[in-house]
C-alpha angles and dihedrals in degrees: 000000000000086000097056092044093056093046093052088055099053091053097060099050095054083052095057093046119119126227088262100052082053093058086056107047081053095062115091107274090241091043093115097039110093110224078227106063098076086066105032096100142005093263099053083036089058094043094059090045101056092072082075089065086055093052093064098109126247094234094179094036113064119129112320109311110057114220134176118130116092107168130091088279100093129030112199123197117301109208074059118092109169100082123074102237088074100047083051092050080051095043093229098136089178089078091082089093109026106051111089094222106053126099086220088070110121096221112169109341106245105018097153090155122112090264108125092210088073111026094086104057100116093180099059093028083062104042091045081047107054093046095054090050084051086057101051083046097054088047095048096109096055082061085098102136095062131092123242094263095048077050104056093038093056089045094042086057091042092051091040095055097041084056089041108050085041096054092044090062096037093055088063100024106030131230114004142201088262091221099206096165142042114278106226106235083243096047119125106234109235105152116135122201114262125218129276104254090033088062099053090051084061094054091041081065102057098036086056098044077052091055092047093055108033125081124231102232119025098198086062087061130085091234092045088049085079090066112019114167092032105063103085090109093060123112117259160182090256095045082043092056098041102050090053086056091055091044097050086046097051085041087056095038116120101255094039084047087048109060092036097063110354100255114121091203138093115285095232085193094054085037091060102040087054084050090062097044095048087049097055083054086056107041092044089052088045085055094038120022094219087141129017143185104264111236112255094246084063088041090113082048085069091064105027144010119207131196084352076119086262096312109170122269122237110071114216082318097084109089095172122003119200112236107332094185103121132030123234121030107250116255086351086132098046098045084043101057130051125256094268090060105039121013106212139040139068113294125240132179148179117256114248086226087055097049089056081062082070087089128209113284088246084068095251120130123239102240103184120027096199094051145067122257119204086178107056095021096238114150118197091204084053095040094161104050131105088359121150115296096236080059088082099038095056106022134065120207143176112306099024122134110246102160113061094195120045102189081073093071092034095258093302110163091199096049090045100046122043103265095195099144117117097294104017128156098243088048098048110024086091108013099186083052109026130098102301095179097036099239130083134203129249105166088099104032137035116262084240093064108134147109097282116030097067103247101121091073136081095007124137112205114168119159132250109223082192130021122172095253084065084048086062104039095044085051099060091047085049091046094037097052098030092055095022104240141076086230101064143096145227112247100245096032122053105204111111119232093254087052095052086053098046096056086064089053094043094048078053092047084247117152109248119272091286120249090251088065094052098058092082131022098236095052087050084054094039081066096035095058093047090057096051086055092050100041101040090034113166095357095119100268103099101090111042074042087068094033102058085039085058085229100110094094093044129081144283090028095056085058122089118201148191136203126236122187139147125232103249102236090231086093131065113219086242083067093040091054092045096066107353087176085073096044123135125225136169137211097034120180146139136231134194106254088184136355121216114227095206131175134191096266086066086081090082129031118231131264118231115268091229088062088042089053092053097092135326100264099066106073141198125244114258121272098028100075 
């Protein structure tokens, strides 16, 4: 009705226009609009620029399931196809796009609006992207009316987002054309993709020419002083540094070094010039406290805010956020939680595997998670005892309260408290839904999520896609492997890469990397690379983490498992509620849900055959031809 009413109205007004009005309608809709005038000064420059900020993906926001772990870290339900997690166990890549719940998804090319349908769709977002910052690049000399400062601020954005929107393609896809100028709509298209390693020097340009530009904190700046206090989004000299770190260590990293030039090692030259960048990051927040390290007792605030009236998450941590437009993650609470807690959704878990990575409190590892330790002091018949303390922040095990109100399941103990043990109620009310691991995640969620308490309301949860605790941890891989020993330092900043670890463990109350672990440097890396599993669990890094180790085809990392155990009958479930974190349990033992088959060609996703038919020189990743 609307429609024909519309319609009808319209109609009558083009019948009441005049000649004149005619001869306007026929002119071009921009004729009046100067190509000039969104350059002409710092306010129109920014304006345009400001669509960039709206090209960062929503990793955890695209359509209605949110998915974005990949590695051996989740296992989603497997009678379920449409997400991508489940194309990659089944190493079909070309599921990144088609596949309807993946932030790789194409989407439409160039959907840069608030609908959540389109705003994770990394592989149009970048490429809209990178040509937009081409374009500001190219106008910067019409910004004439502006002062030095309004100048360098609009060219450190517009180099930071060129580098940006390239690196977030090359570390899935490989080296890359580096596209650093606007490709007329005649043009005959010739660019060949670059190495590796050539394309991240590209974006280390950039990225640098950013950092020389950009200022570390806006609200210190004349321009910034318009809106201090809102102005924590904007792009600057410390984003701009750590993300040429990132880009330096992924560049180094064994499989980028490997196809570049052959060599399956570190690139000490790429490791140490990431150890230099990251340690600019660190010295100018010791002088100056733009971003800290969040207190332990904060440590859930990192990851979500509830009942803040939907204030970010991420305290002063949070150095760059993906997307932050929308609140909750759709469905997040529903995928999260078994059937017996929320009704609907697609169910998603932590591995058992994954979870043994949550070390013991003391800072050993648990080697084996089936047999005593006197070492360490891990008991298999008191799994959850003594265990890191980001192990109860993030997991939820057998015992925990996860109902706060247990009138709403009608005092049912099982129902209330995670029955996760071998038969429980939350692994076996809906079989093909319920908790297939026997673990579920809360870094993201309150342990009260459900359908009744309340929690699944009013909650903000957007992803960092670097925090300062993956600043220190990616400097000491970058100083370790480009200097050759746990022990050493990068040139301009004097903190050692154990002691770099070690202050993420100590924020979390964790014992220091052990002695055992600083004799040799791989065993140095073999710890460092469990506690950046353990520190940065479930935030999207898990994957590219294995893939640039060379590690993501080789076991145990292509086995998902889950853990099976019985509740010993020496305690009453008044006891096992009490302090589920000292509750005893027998038989304990794990078995591979799914294995991963995994070749070489699984290190790099495909490109679509339609972009590889364009022209020669573009070529497809091995092993997808």
């Amino acid at each position: 009705m609307k429609k024909i009413l519309y319609t009808a109205m319209f109609a009558m007004a083009l019948l009441s226009m005049t000649t004149s009005c005619k001869d306007y309608l026929d002119k071009s809709p921009l004729s009046d609009i100067s190509e000039e005038d969104p350059y002409k000064n710092y306010t129109n420059f920014q304006g345009f620029t400001e669509e960039l900020y709206n090209c960062i993906p929503m990793l955890t926001q695209c359509d209605y399931h949110s998915c974005w772990n990949f590695g051996e870290d989740e296992y989603w339900q497997p009678s379920e196809t449409r997400v991508f997690a489940y194309a990659v166990d089944q190493g079909n890549y070309w599921g990144w796009n088609d596949c309807f719940y993946s932030f790789f998804h194409t989407g439409a090319p160039g959907t840069t609006g608030t609908d959540r349908f389109q705003k994770g769709h990394l592989w149009g977002l970048s490429w809209y992207g990178i040509r937009k910052a081409n374009v500001g690049l190219a106008n910067l000399d019409l910004l004439t009316n502006a002062t030095q400062e309004e100048k360098n601020l609009i060219a450190g954005q517009l180099y930071f987002f060129r580098g940006f929107f390239h690196f977030m393609l090359m570390q899935y896809w490989g080296g890359l054309p580096y596209i650093d100028q606007v490709i007329p709509a005649d043009a005959v298209m010739r660019y060949p993709r670059l190495t590796y390693q050539q394309t991240a020097d590209k974006a280390a340009e950039d990225f640098q020419k950013a950092a020389d530009l950009l200022p570390v904190d806006w609200d210190k700046t004349t321009v910034g002083k318009a809106t201090a206090g809102k102005n924590n989004l904007r792009i600057n000299k410390i984003m701009a540094l750590s993300f040429l770190g990132k880009d330096l260590l992924w560049a180094g990293s064994p499989l980028m070094n490997k196809v570049s030039t052959g060599d399956a090692n570190y690139n000490k030259e790429y490791c140490q010039r990431a150890a230099e960048a990251f340690g600019q990051v660190l010295k100018i927040c010791d002088e100056t406290g733009r971003y800290q390290l969040a207190d332990f007792k904060d440590y859930t605030e990192l990851f979500y805010t509830y009942n803040q009236s939907y204030k970010l998450p991420g305290l002063k941590e949070a150095i760059f956020y993906e997307n932050p437009n929308g609140n909750w993650r759709w469905n997040m609470v529903n995928d999260f939680r078994p059937s017996t807690l929320s009704g609907s959704g697609i169910k998603v878990y932590p591995t058992a595997n994954y979870v043994d990575l949550f070390g013991m409190a003391n800072g050993k590892p648990i080697k084996d998670p089936t047999k005593k330790d006197p070492d360490s002091g891990y008991d298999p018949e008191h799994p959850f005892k003594n265990r890191d303390p980001r192990f109860y922040k993030d997991i939820i095990f057998d015992g925990e309260k996860c109902v706060k109100d247990g009138s709403k399941v009608g005092n049912d103990a099982h129902r209330q408290y995670a029955s996760l043990y071998t038969g429980g109620t939350y692994r076996t009310a809906t079989p093909s839904k319920d908790c297939f691991t026997g673990y579920l995640n809360m870094k993201f969620t309150s342990q009260y999520c459900n359908d009744w308490d309340g929690y699944r309301e009013n909650n903000n949860m957007v992803l960092s896609l670097i925090r300062l605790a993956d600043v220190y941890l990616m400097y000491a891989e970058a100083v370790a492997e480009g200097y050759g020993s746990a022990t050493a330092t990068a040139k301009d900043y004097t903190m050692n890469a154990v002691t770099a670890v070690n202050k993420i463990r100590e924020r979390a109350g964790v014992g220091d990397v052990a002695d055992e672990y600083l004799t040799t440097l791989d065993g140095f890396m073999s710890e460092l690379r469990r506690e950046r599993a353990v520190e940065l669990a479930f935030e999207g890094h898990r994957w590219t983490d294995l893939r640039r180790w060379l590690l993501v085809d080789k076991e145990p990392y292509t086995l998902k498992k889950a853990v099976y155990f019985d509740r010993a009958k020496d305690q009453t479930d008044a006891d096992r509620y009490k302090n589920p974190e000292n509750n005893h349990v027998v038989n304990l033992r794990e078995e591979v849900l799914s294995t991963r088959h995994f070749t070489e060609k699984h290190y790099w996703l495909p490109f679509l055959k339609s972009d590889v038919q364009m022209y020669p020189e573009f070529k497809q990743n091995p092993g997808w031809e």
